[in-house]
N, C-alpha and C positions, 0 to 999 in steps of 0.2 A: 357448373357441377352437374344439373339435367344435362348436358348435351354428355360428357361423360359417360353417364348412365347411362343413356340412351345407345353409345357407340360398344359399350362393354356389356350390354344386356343385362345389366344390375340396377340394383335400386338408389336412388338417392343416400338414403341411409348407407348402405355398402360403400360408398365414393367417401359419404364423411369419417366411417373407421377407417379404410386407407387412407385417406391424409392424416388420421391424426394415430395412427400404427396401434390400434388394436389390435390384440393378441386374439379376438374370436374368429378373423378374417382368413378362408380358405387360402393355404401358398396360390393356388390354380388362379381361385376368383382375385387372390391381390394382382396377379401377375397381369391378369385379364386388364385390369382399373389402371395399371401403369403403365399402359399399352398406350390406352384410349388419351391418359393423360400426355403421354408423351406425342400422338401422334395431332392431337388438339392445340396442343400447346398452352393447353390448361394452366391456368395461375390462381392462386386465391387470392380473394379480394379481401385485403387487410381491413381495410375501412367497413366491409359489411361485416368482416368476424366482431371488429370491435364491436361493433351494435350488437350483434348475438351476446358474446359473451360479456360485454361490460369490459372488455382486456382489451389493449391496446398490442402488448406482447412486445412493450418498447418501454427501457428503462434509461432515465435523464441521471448523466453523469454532468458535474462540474468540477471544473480542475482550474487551476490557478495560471496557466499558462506558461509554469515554469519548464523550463529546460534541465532540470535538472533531475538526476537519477531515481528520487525515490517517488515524487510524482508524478513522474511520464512511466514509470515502470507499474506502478499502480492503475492508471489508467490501461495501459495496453493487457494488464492481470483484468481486470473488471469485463472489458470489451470481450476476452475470450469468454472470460467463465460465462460471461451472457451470454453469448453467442452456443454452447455446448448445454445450456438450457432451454435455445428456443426462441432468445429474446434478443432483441436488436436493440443499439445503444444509439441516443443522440445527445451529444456534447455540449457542453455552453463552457466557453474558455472565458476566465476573467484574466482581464490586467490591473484591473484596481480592487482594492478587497472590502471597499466599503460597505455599509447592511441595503443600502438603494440597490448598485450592480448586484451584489448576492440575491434581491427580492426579485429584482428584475427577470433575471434568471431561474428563480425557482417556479415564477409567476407564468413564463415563458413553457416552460415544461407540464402545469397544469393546463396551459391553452392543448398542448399536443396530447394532452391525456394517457401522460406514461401511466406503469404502474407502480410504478416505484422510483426513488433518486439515492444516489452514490453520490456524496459528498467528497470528496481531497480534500482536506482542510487544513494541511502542514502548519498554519500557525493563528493567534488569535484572536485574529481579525474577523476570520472564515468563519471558523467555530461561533462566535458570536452574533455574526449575520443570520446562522443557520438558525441558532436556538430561539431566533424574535421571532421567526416566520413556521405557522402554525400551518403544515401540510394535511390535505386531508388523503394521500396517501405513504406508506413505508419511507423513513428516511435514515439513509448509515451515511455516518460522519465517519472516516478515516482517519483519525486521530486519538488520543489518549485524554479521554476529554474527563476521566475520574470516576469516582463511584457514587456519585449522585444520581449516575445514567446507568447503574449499573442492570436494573431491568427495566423492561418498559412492558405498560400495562397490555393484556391482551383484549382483542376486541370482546363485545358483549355476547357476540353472537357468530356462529360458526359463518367463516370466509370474510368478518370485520375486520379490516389490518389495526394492528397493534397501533395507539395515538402517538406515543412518546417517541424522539429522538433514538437512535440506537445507534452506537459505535462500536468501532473493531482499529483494530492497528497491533503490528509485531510489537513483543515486549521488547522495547528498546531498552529498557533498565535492564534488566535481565540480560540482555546483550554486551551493554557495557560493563556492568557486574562481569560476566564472562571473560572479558577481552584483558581486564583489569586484575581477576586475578590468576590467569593464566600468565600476566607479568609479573605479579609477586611471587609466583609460583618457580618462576624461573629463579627466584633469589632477586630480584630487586628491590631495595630498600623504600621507593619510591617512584611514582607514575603520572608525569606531569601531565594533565589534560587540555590541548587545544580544543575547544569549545565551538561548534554552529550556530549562530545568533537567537538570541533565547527568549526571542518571538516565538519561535516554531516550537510545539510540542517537545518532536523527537531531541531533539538540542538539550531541552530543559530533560526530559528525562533519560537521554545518555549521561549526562553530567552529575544527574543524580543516582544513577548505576556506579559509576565513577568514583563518589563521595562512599556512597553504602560501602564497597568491596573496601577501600582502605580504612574507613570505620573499622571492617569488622577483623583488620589486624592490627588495630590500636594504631593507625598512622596517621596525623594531623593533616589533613589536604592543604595544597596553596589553593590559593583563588585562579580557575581558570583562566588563560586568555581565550576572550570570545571573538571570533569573526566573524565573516559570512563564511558562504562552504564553498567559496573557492581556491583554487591550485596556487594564486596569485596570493590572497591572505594566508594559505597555507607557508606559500616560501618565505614571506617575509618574516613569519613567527615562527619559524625553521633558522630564519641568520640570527635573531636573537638567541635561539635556544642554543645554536651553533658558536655564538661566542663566548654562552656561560661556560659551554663543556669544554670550550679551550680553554677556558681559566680556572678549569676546576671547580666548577660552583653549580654544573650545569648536573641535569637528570640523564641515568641510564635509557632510561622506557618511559617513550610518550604513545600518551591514548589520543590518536587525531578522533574529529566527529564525523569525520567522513573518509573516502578514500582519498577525496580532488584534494583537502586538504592533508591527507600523507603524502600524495604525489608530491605538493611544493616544499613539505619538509625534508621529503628525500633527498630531494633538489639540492637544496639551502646545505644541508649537510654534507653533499658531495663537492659542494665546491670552497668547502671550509675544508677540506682533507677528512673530516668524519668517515668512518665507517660504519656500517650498517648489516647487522646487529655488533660488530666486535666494539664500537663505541656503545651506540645507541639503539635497545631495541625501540620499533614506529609498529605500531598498529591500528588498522583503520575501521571502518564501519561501511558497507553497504555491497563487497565484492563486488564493485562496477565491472562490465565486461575488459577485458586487460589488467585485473588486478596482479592476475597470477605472472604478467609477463613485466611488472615493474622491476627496477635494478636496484636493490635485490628483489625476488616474489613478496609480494605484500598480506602476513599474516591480518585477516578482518573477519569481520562480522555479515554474515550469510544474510540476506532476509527473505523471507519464502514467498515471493510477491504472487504467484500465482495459487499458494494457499489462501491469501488474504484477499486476492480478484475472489478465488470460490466464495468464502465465507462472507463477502458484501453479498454476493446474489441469493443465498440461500440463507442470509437472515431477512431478506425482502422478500424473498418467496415464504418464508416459516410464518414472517409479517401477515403477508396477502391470506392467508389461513385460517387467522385469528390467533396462532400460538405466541406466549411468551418467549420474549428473547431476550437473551442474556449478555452484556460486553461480552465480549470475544477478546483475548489475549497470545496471539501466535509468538510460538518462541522460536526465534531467530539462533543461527547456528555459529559457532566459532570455526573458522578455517586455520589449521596454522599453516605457514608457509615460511620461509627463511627471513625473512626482517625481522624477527625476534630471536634471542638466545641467553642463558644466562649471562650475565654480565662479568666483565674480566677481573 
């Protein structure tokens, strides 16, 4: 940073507002400072700012390793939103969900001296692991982990990060409610729900979305069938549902918990001669990329993955502050598209 100064005739001080885009700094004398840096090939030394500031200006994500849509999309939301804050993200990927691996890993990230950590925690293994392990900086769990968490205490003293756990996650109830009765809405009498294994959060409250909305039209729910959330457990609870409704016995409108799971229902019922919506409206949840181009367009459930990447970073950043922070509830959006219609 002297050699800098030295090549741009300014001072030390003047070299650290342009790196860090003070608005007191002359157009002239900035243009001067990113001359010198360009022509130096000047870099900052991460390692010494950390020692300046106590900031590392790196935040430790951990993810479950899965492959599937709403955890890999959650991570690549976080990694942006970090990244348009200033901050660089490093990973710890699990494949086992025990509280040892989860310690391991949180333990691993206070060695690198992030500032904060991004929890994925889609079921309640995660979550569990998380709550034993007493961090001494910011921690958001992505998950529906209730109103016990619903604030966390603020530090004692201006720039203290907040002690307590903090979560965020789209209102998946709220979602399903949505999806659910925009099918009663259509005129059907009832809305059979295929169900995501009810380990995971979102599973457990899509289902409970699910319940509420025909609660609140006086309709007795069946007991879901649960899977997992794939295309595969999808088709096969698709040929069942596909032989009730050739016998007459079967539901209008099913609420899948995912889209991979309407994919195999689609399935299931095209090669039973079903039609779709003229037999049975399918509705899913997550608008995976190709939703809109399933046979027929797959009416689902939006989630705003890149509002909830912002809103992990900026309940870590509100954290590193000292302010209090509150669960977070993002409301996810209904898409209609032609797999649903009233019913014949």
């Amino acid at each position: 940073m002297a050699d800098v100064a030295a090549v741009a005739g300014v001072s030390h001080q003047t070299v650290s507002r342009v790196l860090n885009e003070h608005a007191s700094v002359r157009g002239e004398t900035r243009e001067r400072v990113q001359a010198a840096i360009q022509e130096l090939g000047y870099r900052r030394n991460s390692a010494a700012r950390a020692l300046a500031t106590s900031r590392s200006g790196t935040l430790g994500v951990v993810t479950t390793g899965s492959a599937l849509f709403g955890p890999t999309s959650t991570l690549i939301a976080v990694e942006e939103a970090a990244r348009d804050k200033g901050y660089f993200v490093s990973v710890a990927t699990l494949r086992t969900y025990d509280t040892r691996s989860m310690h391991e890993a949180l333990e691993h990230f206070m060695a690198q001296g992030v500032d904060g950590i991004v929890v994925i925690a889609p079921h309640d293994d995660v979550a569990a692991a998380v709550e034993s392990f007493r961090a001494p900086v910011p921690v958001v769990v992505v998950a529906a982990l209730g109103e016990t968490t619903a604030e966390t205490r603020a530090g004692s003293a201006a720039g203290e990060p907040a002690s307590a756990t903090m979560s965020v996650a789209v209102d998946q109830r709220a979602g399903a409610r949505a999806a659910t009765e925009h099918l009663l809405g259509l005129g059907h009498a009832d809305v059979v729900h295929v169900a995501g294994p009810q380990d995971w959060f979102d599973a457990r409250e899509r289902a409970a979305g699910w319940r509420e909305a025909l609660a609140a039209h006086g309709i007795e729910p069946t007991r879901p069938r649960t899977c997992s959330w794939s295309a595969e457990d999808g088709y096969h609870a698709g040929q069942d549902l596909a032989e009730a409704v050739v016998a007459g016995e079967g539901p209008t409108a099913v609420l899948a918990g995912n889209d991979q799971l309407a994919l195999g229902i689609l399935r299931a019922l095209w090669e039973r001669g079903l039609r779709v919506p003229d037999d049975v409206s399918v509705v899913g949840f997550d608008d995976v990329a190709g939703a809109a181009y399933f046979v027929p367009p797959l009416t689902t459930v939006r989630q705003p993955f890149a509002a909830l990447g912002a809103q992990c970073v900026a309940m870590v950043l509100a954290s590193l502050a000292g302010e209090t922070v509150a669960v977070e509830r993002i409301e996810p959006r209904l898409v209609v598209r032609s797999s649903t219609a009233p019913p014949r």
